[in-house]
C-alpha positions in Angstrom: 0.0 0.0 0.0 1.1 3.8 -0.9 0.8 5.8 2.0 1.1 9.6 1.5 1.3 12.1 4.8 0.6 15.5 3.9 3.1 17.8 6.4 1.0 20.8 6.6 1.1 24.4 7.9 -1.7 24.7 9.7 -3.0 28.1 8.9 -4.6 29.0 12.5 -8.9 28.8 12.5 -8.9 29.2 9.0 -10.6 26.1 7.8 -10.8 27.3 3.6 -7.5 28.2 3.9 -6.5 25.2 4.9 -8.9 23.6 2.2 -6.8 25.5 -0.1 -3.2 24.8 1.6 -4.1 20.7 0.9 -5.4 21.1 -2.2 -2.2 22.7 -3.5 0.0 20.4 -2.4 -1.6 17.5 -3.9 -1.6 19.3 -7.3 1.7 19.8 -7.2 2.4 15.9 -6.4 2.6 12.7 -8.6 -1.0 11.2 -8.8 -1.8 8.0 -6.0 -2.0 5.1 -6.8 -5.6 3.9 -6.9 -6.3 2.8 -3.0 -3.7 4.8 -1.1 -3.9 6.1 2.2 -3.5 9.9 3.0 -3.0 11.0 6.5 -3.2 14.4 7.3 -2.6 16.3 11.0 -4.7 16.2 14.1 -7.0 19.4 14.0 -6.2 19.7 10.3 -8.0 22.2 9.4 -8.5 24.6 12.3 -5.0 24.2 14.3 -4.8 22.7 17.7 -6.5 25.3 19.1 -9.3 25.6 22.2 -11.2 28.0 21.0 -14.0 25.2 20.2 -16.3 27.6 18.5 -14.0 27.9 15.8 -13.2 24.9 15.2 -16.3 22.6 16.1 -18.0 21.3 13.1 -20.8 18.9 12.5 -20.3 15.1 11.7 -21.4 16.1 7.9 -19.9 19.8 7.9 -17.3 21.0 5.9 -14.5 19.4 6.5 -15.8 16.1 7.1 -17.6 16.9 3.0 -13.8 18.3 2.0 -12.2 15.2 2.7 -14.8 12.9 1.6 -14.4 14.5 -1.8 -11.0 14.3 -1.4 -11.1 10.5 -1.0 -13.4 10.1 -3.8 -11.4 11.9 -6.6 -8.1 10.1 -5.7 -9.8 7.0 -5.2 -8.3 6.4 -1.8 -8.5 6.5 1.6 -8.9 9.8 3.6 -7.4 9.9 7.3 -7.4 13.3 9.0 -8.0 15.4 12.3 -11.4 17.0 12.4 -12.9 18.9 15.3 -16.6 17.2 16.0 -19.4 18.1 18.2 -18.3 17.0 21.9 -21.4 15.2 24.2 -22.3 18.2 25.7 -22.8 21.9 24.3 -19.5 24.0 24.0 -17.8 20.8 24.3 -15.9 19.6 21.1 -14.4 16.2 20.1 -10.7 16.1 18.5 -11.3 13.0 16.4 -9.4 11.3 13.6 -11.8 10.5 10.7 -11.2 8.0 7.5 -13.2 8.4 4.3 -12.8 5.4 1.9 -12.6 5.6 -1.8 -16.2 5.9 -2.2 -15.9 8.7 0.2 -17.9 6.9 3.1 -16.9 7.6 6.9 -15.7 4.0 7.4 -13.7 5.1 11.2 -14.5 7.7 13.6 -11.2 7.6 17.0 -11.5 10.6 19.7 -8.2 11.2 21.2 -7.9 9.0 24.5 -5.0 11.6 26.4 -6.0 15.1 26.0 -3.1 17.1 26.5 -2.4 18.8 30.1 -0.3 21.6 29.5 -3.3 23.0 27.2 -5.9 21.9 29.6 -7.4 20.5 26.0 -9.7 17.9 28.6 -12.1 20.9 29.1 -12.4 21.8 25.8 -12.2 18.3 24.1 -13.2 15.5 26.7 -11.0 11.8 26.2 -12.8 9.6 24.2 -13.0 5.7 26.1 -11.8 3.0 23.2 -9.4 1.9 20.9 -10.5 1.7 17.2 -9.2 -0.5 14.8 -10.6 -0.7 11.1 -9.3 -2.5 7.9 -8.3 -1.0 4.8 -7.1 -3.2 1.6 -6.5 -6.2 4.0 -4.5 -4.1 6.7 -5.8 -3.6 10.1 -5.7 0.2 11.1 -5.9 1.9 14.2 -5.6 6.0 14.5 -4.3 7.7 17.4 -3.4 11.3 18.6 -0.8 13.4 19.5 0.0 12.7 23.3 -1.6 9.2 23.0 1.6 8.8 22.0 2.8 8.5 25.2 0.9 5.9 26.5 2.0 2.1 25.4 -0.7 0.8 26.8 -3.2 2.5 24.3 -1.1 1.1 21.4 -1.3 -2.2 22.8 -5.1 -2.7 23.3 -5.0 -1.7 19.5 -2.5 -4.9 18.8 -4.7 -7.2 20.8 -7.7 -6.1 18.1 -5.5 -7.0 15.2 -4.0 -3.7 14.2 -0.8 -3.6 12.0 -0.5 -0.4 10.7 -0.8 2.6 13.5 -1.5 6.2 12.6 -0.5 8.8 15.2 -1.7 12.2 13.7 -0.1 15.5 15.5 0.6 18.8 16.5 3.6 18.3 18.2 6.2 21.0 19.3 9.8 21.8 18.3 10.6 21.6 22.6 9.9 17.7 22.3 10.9 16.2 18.8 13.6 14.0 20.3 10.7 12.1 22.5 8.4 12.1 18.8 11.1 10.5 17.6 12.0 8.1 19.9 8.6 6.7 21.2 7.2 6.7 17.3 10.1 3.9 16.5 9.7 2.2 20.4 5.7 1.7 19.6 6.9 -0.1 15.8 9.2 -2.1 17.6 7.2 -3.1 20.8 4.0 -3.8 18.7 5.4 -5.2 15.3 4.0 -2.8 13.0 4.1 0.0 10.9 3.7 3.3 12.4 3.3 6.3 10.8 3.9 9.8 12.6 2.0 12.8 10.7 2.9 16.2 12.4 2.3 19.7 11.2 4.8 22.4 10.2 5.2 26.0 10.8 3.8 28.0 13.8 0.5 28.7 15.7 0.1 32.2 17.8 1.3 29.5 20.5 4.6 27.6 19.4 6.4 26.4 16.3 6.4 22.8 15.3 9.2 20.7 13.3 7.4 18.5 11.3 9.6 15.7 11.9 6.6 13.1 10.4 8.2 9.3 10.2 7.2 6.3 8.6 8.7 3.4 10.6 9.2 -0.2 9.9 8.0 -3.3 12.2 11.3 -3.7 12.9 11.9 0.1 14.1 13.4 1.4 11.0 12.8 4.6 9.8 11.3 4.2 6.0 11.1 8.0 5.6 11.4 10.9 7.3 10.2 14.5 6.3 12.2 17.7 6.5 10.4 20.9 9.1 8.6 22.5 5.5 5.4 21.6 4.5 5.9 18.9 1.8 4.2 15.6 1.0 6.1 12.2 2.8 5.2 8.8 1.0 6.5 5.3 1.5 5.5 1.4 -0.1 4.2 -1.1 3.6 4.6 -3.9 3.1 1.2 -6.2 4.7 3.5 -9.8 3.8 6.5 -9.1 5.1 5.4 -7.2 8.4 2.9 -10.7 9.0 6.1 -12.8 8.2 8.3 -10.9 11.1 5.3 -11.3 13.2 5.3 -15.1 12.5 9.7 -15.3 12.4 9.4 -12.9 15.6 6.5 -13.6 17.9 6.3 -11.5 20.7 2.6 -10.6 20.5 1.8 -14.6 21.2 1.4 -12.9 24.7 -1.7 -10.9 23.7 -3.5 -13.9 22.6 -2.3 -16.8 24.4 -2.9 -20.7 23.7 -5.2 -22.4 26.0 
């Protein structure tokens, strides 16, 4: 599978700019392949703000329409950050949403670990579950931002069946080292792809480093992008990740004999 991460600057609650930023990029790039998989940032097209009333949408607004358009004229799949309605007025949901080539919602995640230093639980309350949803035979499950942090997460996800994990970010220049370094540990600890999509640029708050990875089962790094917008792509590899599973099997422990 051709997976293409589009490295974005996220222009700040400016969601047809944003429309506009995407839409750019992907003319300027080499057509997918038929049945791709583009990931784009958490809060793609608002910015990781808190200010829910500018970036709250409905379930069928316009973003969620802009990227199931999207999906439909490249005839892939669509994974990106979208700010939903939260369970309670003024409350929002920060949610990773994938369109399929049809351009039907096929996965809805909410962010498990909002993130404390923005206080981003009173804004965007933790969803409860993992989510884990196939796509061309591959066993998906999105996750986001600071949910990086928590193994455990990752690894309910691997107990489900997922082999490809899709951490989608606004993560800060102050920590890229710890991006880095935990997006290779969860490959390695869970046997699987992982892909890393961060933003570029600057909100009013802090500046961000892109940095977005592609990494192996094995914890290699398959490609890496720059700290400029640009689009990152890499070939995975469903065969040979199930092979090191079955030449390397850790995650026995998950689902053990009787």
């Amino acid at each position: 599978m051709t997976l293409a991460g589009l490295q974005t600057d996220i222009a700040w609650e400016d969601r047809q700019a944003n429309f506009s930023r995407i839409e750019a990029m992907l003319a300027e790039s080499p057509p997918l392949p038929a049945g791709s998989l583009l990931v784009l940032p958490e809060l793609s097209t608002s910015g990781f703000t808190m200010n829910t009333a500018a970036s709250v949408e409905p379930r069928d607004g316009e973003s969620a329409r802009f990227f199931s358009e999207l999906a439909r004229r490249h005839r892939s799949y669509v994974l990106a950050g979208i700010a939903a309605p939260g369970d309670t007025p003024n409350l929002g949901a920060n949610e990773a949403v994938c369109f399929d080539p049809d351009g039907v919602e096929v996965a809805r995640y909410r962010k498990r670990h909002p993130f404390p230093l923005a206080n981003e639980a009173e804004h965007y309350p933790a969803g409860n579950r993992a989510v884990v949803f196939e796509i061309g035979g591959w066993k998906v499950a999105p996750l986001i931002c600071y949910d990086l942090r928590f193994p455990e997460s990752f690894r309910e996800a691997a107990a489900l069946g997922a082999e490809l994990f899709v951490v989608i970010a606004n993560w800060p220049v102050a920590r890229v080292d710890h991006w880095t370094t935990l997006l290779r540990a969860r490959a390695i600890e869970n046997l699987a792809y992982v892909v890393g999509m961060n933003r570029s640029g600057s909100d009013p708050f802090l500046p961000y480093p892109g940095a977005s990875l592609v990494v192996g089962p094995k914890g290699e790094i398959l490609a890496e992008a720059g700290a400029d917008p640009g689009i990152l792509r890499a070939e995975l590899d469903l065969e040979a990740l199930r092979q090191w599973r079955r030449d390397f099997p850790a995650l026995d422990v998950l689902n053990p004999k009787s």
